[in-house]
C-alpha angles and dihedrals in degrees: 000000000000122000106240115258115217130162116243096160113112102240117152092090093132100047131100119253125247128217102252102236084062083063102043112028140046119294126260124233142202125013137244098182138088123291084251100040089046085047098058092046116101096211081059097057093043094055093060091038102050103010091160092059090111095135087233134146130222124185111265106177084125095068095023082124089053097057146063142164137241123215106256114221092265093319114096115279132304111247112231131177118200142187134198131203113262097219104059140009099225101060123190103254150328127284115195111190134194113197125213124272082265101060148076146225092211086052110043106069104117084054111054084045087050083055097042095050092044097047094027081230132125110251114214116190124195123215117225114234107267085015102126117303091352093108135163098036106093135249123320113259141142089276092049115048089035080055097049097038091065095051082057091051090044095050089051097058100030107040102020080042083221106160109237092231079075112064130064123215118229129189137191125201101296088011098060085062091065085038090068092039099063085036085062093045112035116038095249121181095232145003128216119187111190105187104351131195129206098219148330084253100052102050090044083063086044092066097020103039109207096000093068084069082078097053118120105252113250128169102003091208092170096065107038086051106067085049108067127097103217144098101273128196116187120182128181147160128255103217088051109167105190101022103042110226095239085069082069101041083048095053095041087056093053091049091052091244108103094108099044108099086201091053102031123060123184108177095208101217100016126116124195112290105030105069120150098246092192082056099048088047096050089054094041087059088062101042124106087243105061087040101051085057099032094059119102147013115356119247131271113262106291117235127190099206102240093240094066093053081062115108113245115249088233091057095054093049086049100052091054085060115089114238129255127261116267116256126199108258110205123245140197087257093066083039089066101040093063093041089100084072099064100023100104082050099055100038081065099046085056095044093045090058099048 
């Protein structure tokens, strides 16, 4: 039997701090300030960065085999999905993967097995607090998913006794901000960014112009980035509707990657949420990335310990509840429609401070 691995370092330094009630209670929807008011608030970036952190529970018999928990540092449990590869039981490495704000663990099954058989590696996919059937563990922000993203690297390495020099870290939109996080944090063999983003900030100013100046800063990509010491691949779209491409091209520049074909993708034509994923794979197998944690020797038979495919109690309480009603969650697109308002604010704001 494995000894439980579970993160006790205090990592999230670097962080921004949260108001407590985000953590801990349910999260709070719909605005009545001002765009900039709304902007600076912190309950406001975290309902465009994380909108499915409901703290809500759906049935999931169908993909029970698919999922597991981790122990959560004294909270109730972390939800994971995982895939094998189908042709062999000792695959080559790990791949840890973090999904955009969009998506779900429950959901995305045929995926991370798509990923596995194509890399022969053992895809592991963390939930997001408040995330389904990831309760108890408080909304979804910056802290706590950072926080929780680092128990589900340390359990990798310290109860599946995977070496960290085999598993590659891959990130998805939202996700490959919390994919640079744990690289800066945790020595990993490989990082792979789909979609990135260079900060909270920065794409707030994408879709709100000035105004994005007041957002409250989360996930300062640009800057960790140039920082860590690992192969990186980053791959995005062109035609990139909600991250515009010049995030990428930002990021590849500050990894020093920006002119290596094997380390630097641009899918000329391609938006968001429409990449050839043939295509993608086929590249991955050639970065730097995928090699530097693909070489050697396969893994020991991976075991999930048996107490950790059990369902949590608090999961089975919650699942007899009925949910709660659906509320609207703000964009960026409500943001811009009531910029006029402040406009003539901001613009001397700007002006004053030049």
């Amino acid at each position: 039997m494995f000894a439980c691995g579970v993160s006790s370092r205090k990592d999230n330094d670097d962080v921004q701090p949260e108001e407590k009630k985000e953590e801990t209670g349910q999260k709070k929807v719909g605005y009545k300030e001002s765009p900039v008011d709304w902007l600076k608030s912190s309950s406001a970036v975290n309902d465009i960065m994380f909108p499915l952190s409901t703290n809500t529970c759906v049935n999931y018999t169908t993909v029970k085999n698919q999922i597991f928990w981790i122990p959560g540092n004294g909270l109730p449990p972390i939800l994971c999905g995982m895939a094998m590869p189908r042709r062999s039981s000792r695959p080559n490495f790990c791949v840890l993967y973090f999904h955009g704000n969009g998506e779900v663990v429950l959901e995305s099954g045929k995926r991370r097995q798509y990923t596995a058989d194509k890399f022969g590696a053992l895809v592991i996919e963390m939930e997001y607090p408040g995330y389904p059937n990831c309760v108890g563990r408080g909304c979804a922000t910056e802290s706590t998913v950072c926080r929780d993203a680092l128990t589900v690297a340390d359990y990798i390495t310290d109860t599946l006794q995977i070496p960290a020099t085999k598993i590659m870290v891959y990130g998805r939109s939202i996700g490959s901000g919390v994919a640079m996080y744990v690289a800066s944090k945790r020595q990993m063999g490989g990082l792979v960014l789909e979609a990135p983003f260079e900060g909270i900030r920065a794409l707030a100013g994408a879709f709100a112009g000035k105004l994005g100046y007041f957002c409250a800063e989360r996930f300062p990509n640009i800057k960790r980035i140039a920082k860590l010491q690992l192969p990186i691949a980053i791959v995005h779209g062109t035609l990139d509707e909600i991250i515009p491409f010049s995030h990428g091209e930002s990021l590849a520049k500050a990894a020093g990657i920006f002119n290596s074909q094997e380390n630097f993708l641009a899918l000329r034509g391609y938006g968001h949420n429409n990449l050839p994923h043939d295509q993608v794979h086929r590249w991955l197998t050639q970065c730097s990335a995928f090699k530097a944690t693909s070489q050697g020797s396969s893994l020991n038979t991976i075991l999930i310990p048996q107490e950790h495919r059990q369902e949590p109690e608090l999961l089975t309480k919650t699942l007899q509840t009925p949910p709660p009603p659906e509320k609207p969650i703000p964009t960026w697109k409500q943001l811009l429609r009531l910029t006029p308002e402040v406009s003539a604010a901001v613009a001397g704001i700007f002006s004053s401070s030049s």
